[in-house]
C-alpha positions in Angstrom: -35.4 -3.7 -33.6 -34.8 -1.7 -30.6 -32.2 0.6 -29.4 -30.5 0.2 -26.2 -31.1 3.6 -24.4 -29.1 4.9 -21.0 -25.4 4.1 -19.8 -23.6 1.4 -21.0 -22.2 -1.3 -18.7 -19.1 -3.4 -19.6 -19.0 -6.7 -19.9 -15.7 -8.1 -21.2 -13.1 -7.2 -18.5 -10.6 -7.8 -21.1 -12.1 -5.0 -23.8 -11.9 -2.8 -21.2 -8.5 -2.8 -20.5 -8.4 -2.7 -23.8 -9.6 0.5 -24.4 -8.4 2.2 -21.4 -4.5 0.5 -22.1 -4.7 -0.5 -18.8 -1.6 -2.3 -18.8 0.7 0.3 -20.3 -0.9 3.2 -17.3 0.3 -0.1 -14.8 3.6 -0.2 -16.2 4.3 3.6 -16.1 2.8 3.9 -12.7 5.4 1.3 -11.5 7.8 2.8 -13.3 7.3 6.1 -12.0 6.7 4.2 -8.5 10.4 3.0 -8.6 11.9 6.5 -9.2 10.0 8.2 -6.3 11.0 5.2 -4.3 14.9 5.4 -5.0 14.6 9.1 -4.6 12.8 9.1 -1.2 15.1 6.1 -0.3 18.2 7.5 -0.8 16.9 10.6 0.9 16.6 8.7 4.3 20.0 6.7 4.4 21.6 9.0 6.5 19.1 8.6 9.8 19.3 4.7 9.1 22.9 4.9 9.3 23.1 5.8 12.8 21.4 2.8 14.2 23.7 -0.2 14.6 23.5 -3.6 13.6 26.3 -5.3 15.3 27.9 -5.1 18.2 31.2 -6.9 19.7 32.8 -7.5 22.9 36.0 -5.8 23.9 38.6 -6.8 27.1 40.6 -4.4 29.1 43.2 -6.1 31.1 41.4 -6.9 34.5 38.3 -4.9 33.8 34.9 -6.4 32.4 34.1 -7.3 29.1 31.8 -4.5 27.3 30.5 -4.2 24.3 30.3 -1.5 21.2 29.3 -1.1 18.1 30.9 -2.8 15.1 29.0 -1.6 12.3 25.8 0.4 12.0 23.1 0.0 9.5 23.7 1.7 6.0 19.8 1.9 5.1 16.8 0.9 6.1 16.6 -2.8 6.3 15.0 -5.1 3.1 11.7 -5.8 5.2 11.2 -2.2 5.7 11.8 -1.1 2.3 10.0 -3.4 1.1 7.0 -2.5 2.6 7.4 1.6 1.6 7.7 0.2 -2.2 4.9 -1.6 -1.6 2.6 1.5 -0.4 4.2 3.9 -3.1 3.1 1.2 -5.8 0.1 0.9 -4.8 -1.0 4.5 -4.9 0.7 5.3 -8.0 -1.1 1.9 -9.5 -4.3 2.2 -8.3 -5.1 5.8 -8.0 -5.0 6.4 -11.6 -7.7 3.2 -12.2 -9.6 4.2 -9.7 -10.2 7.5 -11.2 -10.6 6.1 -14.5 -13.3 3.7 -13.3 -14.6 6.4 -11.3 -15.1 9.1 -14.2 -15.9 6.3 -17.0 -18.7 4.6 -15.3 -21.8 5.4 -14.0 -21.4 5.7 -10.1 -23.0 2.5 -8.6 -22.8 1.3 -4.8 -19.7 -1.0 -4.9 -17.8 2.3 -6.5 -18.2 4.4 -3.3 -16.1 2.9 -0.4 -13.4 3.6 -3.5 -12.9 7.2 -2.9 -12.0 6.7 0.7 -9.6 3.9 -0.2 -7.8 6.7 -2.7 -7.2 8.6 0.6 -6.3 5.5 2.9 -3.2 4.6 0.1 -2.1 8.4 -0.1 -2.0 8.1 3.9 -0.1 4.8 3.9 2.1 6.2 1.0 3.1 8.8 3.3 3.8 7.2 6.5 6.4 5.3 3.7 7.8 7.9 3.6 8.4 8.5 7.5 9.5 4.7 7.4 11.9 5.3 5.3 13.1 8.8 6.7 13.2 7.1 10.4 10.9 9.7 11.6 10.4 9.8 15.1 6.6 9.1 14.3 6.9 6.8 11.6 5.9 4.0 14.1 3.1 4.8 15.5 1.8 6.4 12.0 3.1 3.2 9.8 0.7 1.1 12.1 -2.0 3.0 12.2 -2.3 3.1 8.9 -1.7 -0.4 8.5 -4.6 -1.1 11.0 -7.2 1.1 9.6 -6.4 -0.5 5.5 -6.3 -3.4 6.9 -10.0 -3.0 8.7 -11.3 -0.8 6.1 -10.4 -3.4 3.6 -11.6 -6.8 4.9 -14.7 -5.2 4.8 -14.9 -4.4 1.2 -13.4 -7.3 0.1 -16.0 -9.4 1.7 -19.2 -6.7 -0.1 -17.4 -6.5 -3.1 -16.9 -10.5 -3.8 -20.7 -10.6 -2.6 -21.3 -8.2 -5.4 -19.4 -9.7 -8.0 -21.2 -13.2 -7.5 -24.8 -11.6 -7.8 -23.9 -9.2 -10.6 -23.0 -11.8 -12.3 -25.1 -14.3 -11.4 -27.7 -11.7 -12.4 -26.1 -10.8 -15.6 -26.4 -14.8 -17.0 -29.7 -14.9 -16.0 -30.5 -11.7 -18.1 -31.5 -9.6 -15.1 -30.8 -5.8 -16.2 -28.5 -4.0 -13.5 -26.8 -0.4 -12.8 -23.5 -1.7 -12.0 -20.2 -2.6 -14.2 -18.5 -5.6 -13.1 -15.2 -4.5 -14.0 -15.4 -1.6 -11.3 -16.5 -4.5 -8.9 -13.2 -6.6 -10.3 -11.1 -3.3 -9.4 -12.5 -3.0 -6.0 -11.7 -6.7 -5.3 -8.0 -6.2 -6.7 -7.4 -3.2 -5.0 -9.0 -4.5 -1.7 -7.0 -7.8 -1.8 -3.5 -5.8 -2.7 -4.2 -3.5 0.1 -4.8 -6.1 2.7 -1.0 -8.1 1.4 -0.1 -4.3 1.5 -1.0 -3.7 5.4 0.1 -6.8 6.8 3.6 -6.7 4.9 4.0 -3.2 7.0 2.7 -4.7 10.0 5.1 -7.4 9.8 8.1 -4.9 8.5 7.3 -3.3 11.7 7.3 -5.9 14.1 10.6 -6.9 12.8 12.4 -3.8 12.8 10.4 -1.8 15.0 13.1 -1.9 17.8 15.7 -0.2 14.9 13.4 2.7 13.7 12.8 3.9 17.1 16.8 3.1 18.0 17.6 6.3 20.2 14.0 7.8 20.7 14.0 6.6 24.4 17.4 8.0 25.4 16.5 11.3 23.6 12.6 11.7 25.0 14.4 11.2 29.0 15.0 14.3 30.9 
């Protein structure tokens, strides 16, 4: 009879979350995810409600028809709100897994490019944050953020579905390997969120963009 020596490797995805409770640290991190939302939200109503969202014609006597503003915005619109939930879940989902994969498992290849995704969601988390406070950067910082997870994660969605067909594959034929395919199934979810992630700010942006920099140009002229 021999005895297994050397790290252990998972290989029911379900025991594993399991053991860790996976979904109840999901459920508080979305939890906690809607409070900082509301709170950071309702924080940035005010700049929102200067930009206006519809505008009518009025008539004086003989004089041309001009128009004002009817109304103005009372927060940030559904798209763009959307899309700062959206980042603030996603760090306070993933970060937590991510460390728990991280410290738990031995520290193969496919868990590197992991550590710099921590940092691109805390970047993306922030620039929800200038969304949603209609900073005069939240633009140009909301994209480029967008752009780079976007990039960044194509990338490792592409190596990390390559490595979860050959671990496996490799696994069934009873080939022994230093990896754990249930940090390769976390860098495939948190690659493929990411990516929905990015393009819902890029297109939150492209919609709104002409609101959340609504008074900039008049401002930046001499």
């Amino acid at each position: 009879m021999t005895t297994a020596t050397g790290p252990r490797f998972d290989d029911s995805l379900a025991s594993v979350a399991r053991t860790f409770h996976v979904g109840q640290w999901i459920l508080g991190a979305l939890v906690c995810a809607v409070v900082v939302f509301a709170w950071l939200e309702r924080r940035g109503r005010t700049r929102w409600a200067r930009v206006p969202c519809a505008t009518q014609k009025a008539r004086h006597g003989p004089y041309r028809s001009s128009d004002f503003v009817s109304d103005t915005l009372h927060r940030a619109p559904g798209l763009a709100r959307a899309a700062s939930f959206g980042s603030v879940a996603l760090t306070l989902v993933f970060a937590p897994l991510i460390l728990l994969a991280l410290t738990n498992y031995p520290f193969d290849g496919i868990a590197i490019p992991l550590v710099p995704g921590i940092v691109l969601a805390l970047l993306n988390s922030w620039c929800a944050w200038l969304v949603l406070a209609r900073s005069p950067h939240a633009g140009s910082a909301a994209r480029s953020g967008a752009v780079g997870s976007l990039i960044a994660n194509v990338g490792l969605l592409a190596l990390a579905a390559l490595h979860f067909v050959t671990v496996e594959l490799a696994r069934r034929e009873g080939i022994e390997h230093a990896c754990s395919s249930s940090v390769t199934f976390l860098v495939l979810i948190f690659a493929a969120s990411s990516i929905a992630q990015a393009l819902l700010t890029l297109a939150a942006l492209r919609v709104h963009g002409q609101a959340l920099s609504w008074g900039r140009e008049s401002v930046a002229q001499p």
